[in-house]
Backbone bond lengths (Angstrom), bond angles and torsions (degrees), N, CA, C in turn:
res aa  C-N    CA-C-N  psi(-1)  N-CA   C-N-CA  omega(-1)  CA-C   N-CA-C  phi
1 X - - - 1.434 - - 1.526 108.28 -
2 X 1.456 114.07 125.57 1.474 113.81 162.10 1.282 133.51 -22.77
3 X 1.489 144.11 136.05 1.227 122.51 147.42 1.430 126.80 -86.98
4 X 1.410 118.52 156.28 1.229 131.21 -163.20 1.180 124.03 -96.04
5 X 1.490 109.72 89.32 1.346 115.83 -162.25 2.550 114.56 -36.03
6 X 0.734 61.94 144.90 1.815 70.48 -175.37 1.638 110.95 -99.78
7 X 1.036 138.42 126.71 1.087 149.77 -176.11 1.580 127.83 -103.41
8 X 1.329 145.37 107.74 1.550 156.94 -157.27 1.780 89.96 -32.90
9 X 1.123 127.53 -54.58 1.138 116.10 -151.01 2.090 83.42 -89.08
10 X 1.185 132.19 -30.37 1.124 100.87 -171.58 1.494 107.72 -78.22
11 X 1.209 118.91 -26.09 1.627 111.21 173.53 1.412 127.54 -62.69
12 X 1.613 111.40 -24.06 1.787 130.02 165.28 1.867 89.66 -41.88
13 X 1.294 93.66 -62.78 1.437 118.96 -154.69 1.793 109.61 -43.96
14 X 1.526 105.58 -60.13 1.380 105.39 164.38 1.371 129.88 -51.88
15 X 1.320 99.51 -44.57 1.956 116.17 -176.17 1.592 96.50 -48.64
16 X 1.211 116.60 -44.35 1.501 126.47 -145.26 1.806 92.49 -95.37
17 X 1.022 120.11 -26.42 1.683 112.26 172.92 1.920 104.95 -93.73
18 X 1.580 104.48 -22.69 1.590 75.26 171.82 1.865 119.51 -98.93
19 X 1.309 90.63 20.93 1.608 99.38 178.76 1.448 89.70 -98.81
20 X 1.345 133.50 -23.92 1.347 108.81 -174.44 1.377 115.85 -92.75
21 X 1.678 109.51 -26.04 1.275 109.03 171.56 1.859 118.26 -58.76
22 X 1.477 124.57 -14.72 1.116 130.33 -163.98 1.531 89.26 -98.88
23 X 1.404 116.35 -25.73 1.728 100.57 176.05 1.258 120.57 -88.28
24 X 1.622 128.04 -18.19 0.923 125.81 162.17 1.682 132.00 -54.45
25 X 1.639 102.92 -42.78 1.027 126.67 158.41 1.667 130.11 -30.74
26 X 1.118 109.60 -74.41 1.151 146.68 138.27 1.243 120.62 -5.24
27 X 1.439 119.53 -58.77 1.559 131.01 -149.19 2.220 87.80 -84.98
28 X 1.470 82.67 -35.05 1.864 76.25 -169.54 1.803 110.39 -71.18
29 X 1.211 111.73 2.88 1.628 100.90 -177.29 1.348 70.66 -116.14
30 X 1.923 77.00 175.70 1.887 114.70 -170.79 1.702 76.23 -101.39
31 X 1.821 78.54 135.51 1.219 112.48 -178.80 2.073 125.08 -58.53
32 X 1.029 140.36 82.26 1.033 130.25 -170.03 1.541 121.38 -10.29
33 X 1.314 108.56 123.87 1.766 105.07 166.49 1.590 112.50 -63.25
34 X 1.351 102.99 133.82 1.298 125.69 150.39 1.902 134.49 -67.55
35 X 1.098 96.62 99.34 1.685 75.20 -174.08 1.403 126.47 -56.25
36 X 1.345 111.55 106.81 1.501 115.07 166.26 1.473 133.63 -17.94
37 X 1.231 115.54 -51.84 1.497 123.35 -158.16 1.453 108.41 -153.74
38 X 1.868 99.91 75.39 1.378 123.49 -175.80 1.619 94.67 -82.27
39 X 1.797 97.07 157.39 1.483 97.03 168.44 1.409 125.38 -74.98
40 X 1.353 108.85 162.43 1.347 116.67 -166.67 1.457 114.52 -69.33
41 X 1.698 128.31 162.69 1.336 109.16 174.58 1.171 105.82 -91.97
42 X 1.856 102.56 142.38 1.444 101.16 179.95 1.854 97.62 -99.94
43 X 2.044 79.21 -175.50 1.958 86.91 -157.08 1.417 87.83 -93.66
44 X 1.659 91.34 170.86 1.356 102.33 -178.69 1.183 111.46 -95.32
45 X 1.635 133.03 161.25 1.476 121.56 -166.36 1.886 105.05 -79.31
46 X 0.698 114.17 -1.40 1.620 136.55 -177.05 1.725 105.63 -80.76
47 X 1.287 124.87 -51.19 1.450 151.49 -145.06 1.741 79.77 -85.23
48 X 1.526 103.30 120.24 1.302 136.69 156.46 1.335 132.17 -115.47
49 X 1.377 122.07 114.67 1.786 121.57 -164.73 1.605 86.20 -121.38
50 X 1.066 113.79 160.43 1.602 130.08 170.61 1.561 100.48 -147.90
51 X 1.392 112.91 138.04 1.299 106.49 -177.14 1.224 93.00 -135.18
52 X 1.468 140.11 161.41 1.569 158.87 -157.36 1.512 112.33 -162.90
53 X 1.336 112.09 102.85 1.868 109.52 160.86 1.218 116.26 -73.93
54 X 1.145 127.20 120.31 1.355 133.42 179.01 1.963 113.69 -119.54
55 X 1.069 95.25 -166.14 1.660 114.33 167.04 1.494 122.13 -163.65
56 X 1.098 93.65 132.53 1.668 112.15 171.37 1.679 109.53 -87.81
57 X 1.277 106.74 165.95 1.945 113.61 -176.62 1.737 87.55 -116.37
58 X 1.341 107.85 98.56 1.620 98.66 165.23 1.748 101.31 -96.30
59 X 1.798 100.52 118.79 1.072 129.43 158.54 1.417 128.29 -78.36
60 X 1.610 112.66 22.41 1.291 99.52 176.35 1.369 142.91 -111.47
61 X 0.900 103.64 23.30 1.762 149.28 163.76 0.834 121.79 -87.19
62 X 1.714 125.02 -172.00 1.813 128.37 -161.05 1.941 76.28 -103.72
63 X 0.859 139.08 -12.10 1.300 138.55 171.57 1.351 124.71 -119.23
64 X 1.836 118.42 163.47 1.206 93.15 156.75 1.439 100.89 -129.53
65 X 1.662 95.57 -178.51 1.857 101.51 -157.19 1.483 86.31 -156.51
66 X 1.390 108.34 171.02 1.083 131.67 -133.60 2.045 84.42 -133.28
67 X 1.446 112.41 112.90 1.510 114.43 -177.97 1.666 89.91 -142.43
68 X 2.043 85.76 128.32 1.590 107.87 179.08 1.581 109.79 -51.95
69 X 0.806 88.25 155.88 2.068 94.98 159.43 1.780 93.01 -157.81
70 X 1.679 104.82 164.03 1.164 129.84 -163.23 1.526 83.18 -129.49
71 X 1.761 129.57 119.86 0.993 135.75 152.96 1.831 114.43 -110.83
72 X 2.005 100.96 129.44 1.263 93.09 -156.31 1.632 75.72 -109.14
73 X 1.856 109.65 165.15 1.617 112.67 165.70 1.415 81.80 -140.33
74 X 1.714 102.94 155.31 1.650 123.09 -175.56 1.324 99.93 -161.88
75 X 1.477 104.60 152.49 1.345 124.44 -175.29 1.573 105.55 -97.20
76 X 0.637 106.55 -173.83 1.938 109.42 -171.38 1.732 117.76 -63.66
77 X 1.472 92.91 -32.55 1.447 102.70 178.39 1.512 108.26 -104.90
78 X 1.469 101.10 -15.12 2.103 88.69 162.97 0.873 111.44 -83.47
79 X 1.920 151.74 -10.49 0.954 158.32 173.70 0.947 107.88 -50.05
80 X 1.700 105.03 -74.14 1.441 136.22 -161.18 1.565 88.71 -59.64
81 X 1.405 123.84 -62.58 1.894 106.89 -161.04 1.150 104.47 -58.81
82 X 1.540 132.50 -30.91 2.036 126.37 168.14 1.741 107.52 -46.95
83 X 1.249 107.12 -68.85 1.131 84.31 164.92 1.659 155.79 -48.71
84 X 1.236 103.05 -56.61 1.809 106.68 145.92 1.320 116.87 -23.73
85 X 1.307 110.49 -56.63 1.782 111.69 173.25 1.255 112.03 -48.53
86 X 1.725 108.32 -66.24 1.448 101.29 -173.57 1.371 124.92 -65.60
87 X 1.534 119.47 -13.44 1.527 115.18 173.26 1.434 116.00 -88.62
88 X 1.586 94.40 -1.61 2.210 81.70 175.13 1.094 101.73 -99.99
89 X 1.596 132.31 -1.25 1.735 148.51 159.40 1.133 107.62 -35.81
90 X 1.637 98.64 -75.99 1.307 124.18 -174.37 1.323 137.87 -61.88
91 X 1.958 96.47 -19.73 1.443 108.10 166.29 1.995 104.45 -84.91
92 X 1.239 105.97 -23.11 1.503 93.37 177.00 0.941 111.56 -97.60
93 X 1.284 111.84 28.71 2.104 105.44 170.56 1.436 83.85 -108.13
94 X 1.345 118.94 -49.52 2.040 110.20 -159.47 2.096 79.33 -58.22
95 X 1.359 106.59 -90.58 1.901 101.64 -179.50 1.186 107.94 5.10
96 X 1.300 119.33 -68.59 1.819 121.48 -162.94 1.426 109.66 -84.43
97 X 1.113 128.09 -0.46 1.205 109.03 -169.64 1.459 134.97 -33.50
98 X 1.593 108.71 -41.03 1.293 115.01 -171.94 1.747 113.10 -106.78
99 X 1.122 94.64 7.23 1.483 110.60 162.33 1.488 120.26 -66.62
100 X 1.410 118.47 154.40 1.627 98.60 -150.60 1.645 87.88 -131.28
101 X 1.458 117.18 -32.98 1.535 122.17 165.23 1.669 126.92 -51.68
102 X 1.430 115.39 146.61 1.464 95.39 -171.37 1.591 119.96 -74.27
103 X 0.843 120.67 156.09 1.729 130.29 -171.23 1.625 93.75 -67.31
104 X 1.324 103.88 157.69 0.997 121.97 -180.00 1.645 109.41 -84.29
105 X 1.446 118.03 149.36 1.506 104.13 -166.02 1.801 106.19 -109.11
106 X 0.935 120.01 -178.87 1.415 137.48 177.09 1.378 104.19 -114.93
107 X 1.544 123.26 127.18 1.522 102.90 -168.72 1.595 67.43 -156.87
108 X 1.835 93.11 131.09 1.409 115.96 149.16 1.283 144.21 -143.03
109 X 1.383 102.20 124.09 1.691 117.45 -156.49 0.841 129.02 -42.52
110 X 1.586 138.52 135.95 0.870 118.86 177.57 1.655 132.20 -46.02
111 X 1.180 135.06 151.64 1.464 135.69 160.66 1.612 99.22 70.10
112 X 1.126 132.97 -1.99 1.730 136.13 161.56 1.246 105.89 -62.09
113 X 1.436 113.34 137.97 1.165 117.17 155.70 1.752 129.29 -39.35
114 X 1.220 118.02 138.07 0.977 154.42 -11.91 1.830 140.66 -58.80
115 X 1.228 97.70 -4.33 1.590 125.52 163.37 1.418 107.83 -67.64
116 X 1.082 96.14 105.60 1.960 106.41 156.94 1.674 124.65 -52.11
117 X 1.091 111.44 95.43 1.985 126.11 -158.87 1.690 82.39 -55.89
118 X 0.830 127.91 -52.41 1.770 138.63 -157.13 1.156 105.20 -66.54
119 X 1.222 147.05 -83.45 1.543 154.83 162.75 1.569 98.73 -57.60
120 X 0.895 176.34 -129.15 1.479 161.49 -104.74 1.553 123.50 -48.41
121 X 1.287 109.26 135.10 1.757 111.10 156.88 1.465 125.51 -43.36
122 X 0.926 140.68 -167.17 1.541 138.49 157.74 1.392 104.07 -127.02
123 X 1.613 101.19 97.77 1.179 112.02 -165.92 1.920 95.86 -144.87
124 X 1.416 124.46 138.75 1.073 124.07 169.11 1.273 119.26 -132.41
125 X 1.080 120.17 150.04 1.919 144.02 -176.18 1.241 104.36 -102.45
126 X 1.516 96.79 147.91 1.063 136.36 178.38 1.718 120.23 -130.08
127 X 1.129 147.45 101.66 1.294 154.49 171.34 1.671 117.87 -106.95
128 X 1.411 122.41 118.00 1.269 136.90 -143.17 1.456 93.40 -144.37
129 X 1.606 137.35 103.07 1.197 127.45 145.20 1.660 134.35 -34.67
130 X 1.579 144.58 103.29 0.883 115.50 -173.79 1.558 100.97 -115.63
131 X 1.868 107.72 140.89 1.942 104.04 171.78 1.686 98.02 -96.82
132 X 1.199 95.18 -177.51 2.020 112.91 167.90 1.534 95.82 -61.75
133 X 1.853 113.05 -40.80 1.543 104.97 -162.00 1.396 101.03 -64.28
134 X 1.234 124.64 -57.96 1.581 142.33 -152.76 2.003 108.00 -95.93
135 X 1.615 116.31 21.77 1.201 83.19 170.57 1.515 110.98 -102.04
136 X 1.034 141.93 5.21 1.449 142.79 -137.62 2.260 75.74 -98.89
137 X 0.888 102.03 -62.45 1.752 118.49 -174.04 1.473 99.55 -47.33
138 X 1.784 113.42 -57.14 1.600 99.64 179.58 1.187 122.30 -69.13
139 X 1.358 128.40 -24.47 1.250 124.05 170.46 1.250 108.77 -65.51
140 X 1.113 140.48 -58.19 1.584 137.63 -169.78 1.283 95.12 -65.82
141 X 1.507 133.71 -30.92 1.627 104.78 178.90 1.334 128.43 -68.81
142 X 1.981 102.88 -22.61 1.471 123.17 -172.56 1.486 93.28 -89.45
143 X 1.008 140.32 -8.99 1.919 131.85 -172.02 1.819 97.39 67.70
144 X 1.284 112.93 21.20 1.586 114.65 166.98 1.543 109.60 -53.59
145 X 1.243 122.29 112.58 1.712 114.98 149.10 1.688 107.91 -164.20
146 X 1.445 96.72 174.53 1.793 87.98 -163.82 1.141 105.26 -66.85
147 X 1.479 137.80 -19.33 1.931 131.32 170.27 1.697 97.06 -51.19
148 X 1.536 124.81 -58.33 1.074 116.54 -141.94 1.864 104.02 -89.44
149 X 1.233 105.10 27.66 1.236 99.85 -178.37 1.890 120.49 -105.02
150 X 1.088 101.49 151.12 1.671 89.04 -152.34 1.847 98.31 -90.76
151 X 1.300 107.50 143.91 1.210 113.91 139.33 1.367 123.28 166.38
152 X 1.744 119.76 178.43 1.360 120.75 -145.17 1.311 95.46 106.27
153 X 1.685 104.45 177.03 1.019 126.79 -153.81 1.900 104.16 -76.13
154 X 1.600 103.33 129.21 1.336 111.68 151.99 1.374 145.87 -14.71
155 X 1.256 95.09 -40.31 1.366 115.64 176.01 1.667 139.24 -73.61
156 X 1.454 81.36 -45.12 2.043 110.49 173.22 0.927 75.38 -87.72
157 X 1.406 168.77 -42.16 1.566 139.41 -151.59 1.490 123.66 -80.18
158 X 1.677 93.04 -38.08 1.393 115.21 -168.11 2.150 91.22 -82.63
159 X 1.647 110.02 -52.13 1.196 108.30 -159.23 2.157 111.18 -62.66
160 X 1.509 101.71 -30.76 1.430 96.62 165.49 1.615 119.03 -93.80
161 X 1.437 129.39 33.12 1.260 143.84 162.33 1.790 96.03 -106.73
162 X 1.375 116.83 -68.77 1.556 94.63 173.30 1.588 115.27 -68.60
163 X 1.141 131.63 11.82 1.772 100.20 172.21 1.544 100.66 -101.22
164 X 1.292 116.32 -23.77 1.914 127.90 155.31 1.496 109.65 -32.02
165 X 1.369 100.43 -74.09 1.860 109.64 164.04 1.422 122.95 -37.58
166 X 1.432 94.30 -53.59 1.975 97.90 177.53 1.502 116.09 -50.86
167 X 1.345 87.53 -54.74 1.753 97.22 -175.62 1.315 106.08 -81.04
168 X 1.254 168.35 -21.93 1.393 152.33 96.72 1.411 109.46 30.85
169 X 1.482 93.54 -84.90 1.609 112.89 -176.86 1.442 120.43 -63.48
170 X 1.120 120.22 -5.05 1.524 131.30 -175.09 1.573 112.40 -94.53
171 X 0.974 80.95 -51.00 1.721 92.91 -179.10 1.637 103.37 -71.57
172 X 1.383 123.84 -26.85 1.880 108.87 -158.85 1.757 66.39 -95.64
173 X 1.470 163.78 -26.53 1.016 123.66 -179.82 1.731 118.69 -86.77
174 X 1.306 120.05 -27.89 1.475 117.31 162.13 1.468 115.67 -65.39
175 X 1.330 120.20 -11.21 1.982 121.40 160.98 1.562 99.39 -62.64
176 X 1.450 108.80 -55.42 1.722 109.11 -171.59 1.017 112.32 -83.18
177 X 1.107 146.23 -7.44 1.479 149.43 139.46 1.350 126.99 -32.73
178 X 1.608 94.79 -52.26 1.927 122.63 178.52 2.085 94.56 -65.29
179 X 1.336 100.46 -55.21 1.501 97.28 -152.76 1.607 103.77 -97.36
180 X 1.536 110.30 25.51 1.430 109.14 176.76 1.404 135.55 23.81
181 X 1.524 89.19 77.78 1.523 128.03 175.00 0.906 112.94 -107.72
């Protein structure tokens, strides 16, 4: 007996009834768990990041001031592992959604591989999935809120962070001073 030649749209046609028969299927069991809190992707020994703290002069004000920026450079495979990062983020934010604890973060050290120790700042990341359920928790774990958010000029920021330090440091040596240490 002949075969019957098959036609693009009649093969759509099958594909598309045995995909539905597999969802029907499907719909009556409990849905497989997802593991929550897969490991992270690691870098490839190839994967080069360089990172640089800098500053820009935003002139767009009655002043100008001095605002950080973080400039990152990557090679094809340091790219690619940022990304990997950010898509196993993004898979543990949809996972967590209704999770109410803060996500677990991605944190990479400064001057660790995949960061070039030699050409880089000493600067480290932090990457934190956040849902609607779980941000109220990550923020309070990070001290996130609109008081604590920085900005203005570089300068007043940095100069009342070191006189904090000074006086810190002033006082734990006039304590040991007092108690002759």
């Amino acid at each position: 007996m002949p075969r019957k030649k098959v036609t693009r749209s009649a093969a759509k046609k099958t594909v598309a009834r045995k995909n539905t028969r597999t969802t029907k299927k499907a719909a009556g069991r409990p849905a497989a768990k997802r593991k929550l809190d897969s490991a992270p992707p690691k870098a490839p020994s190839k994967a080069e990041l360089i990172v640089r703290q800098g500053f820009i002069i935003d002139a767009t004000g009655k002043q100008q001031h001095a605002v950080p920026e973080v400039l990152i450079l990557g090679n094809r495979e340091g790219l690619k592992y940022l990304a990997d990062v950010f898509g196993h983020l993004a898979d543990q934010a949809r996972n967590r959604s209704r999770a109410t604890g803060a996500g677990e973060p991605i944190h990479l050290p400064q001057l660790d591989h995949p960061v070039n120790g030699r050409l880089s700042d000493a600067i480290e990341f932090r990457f934190i999935p956040v849902t609607a359920a779980n941000r109220a928790a990550t923020f309070r774990q990070h001290g996130i809120t609109i008081k604590s958010r920085e900005h203005g000029s570089l300068f007043e920021r940095y100069q009342g962070i070191a006189e904090t330090q000074y006086t810190k440091v002033a006082r734990r040596l006039e304590r040991d001073r007092r108690h002759g240490r």
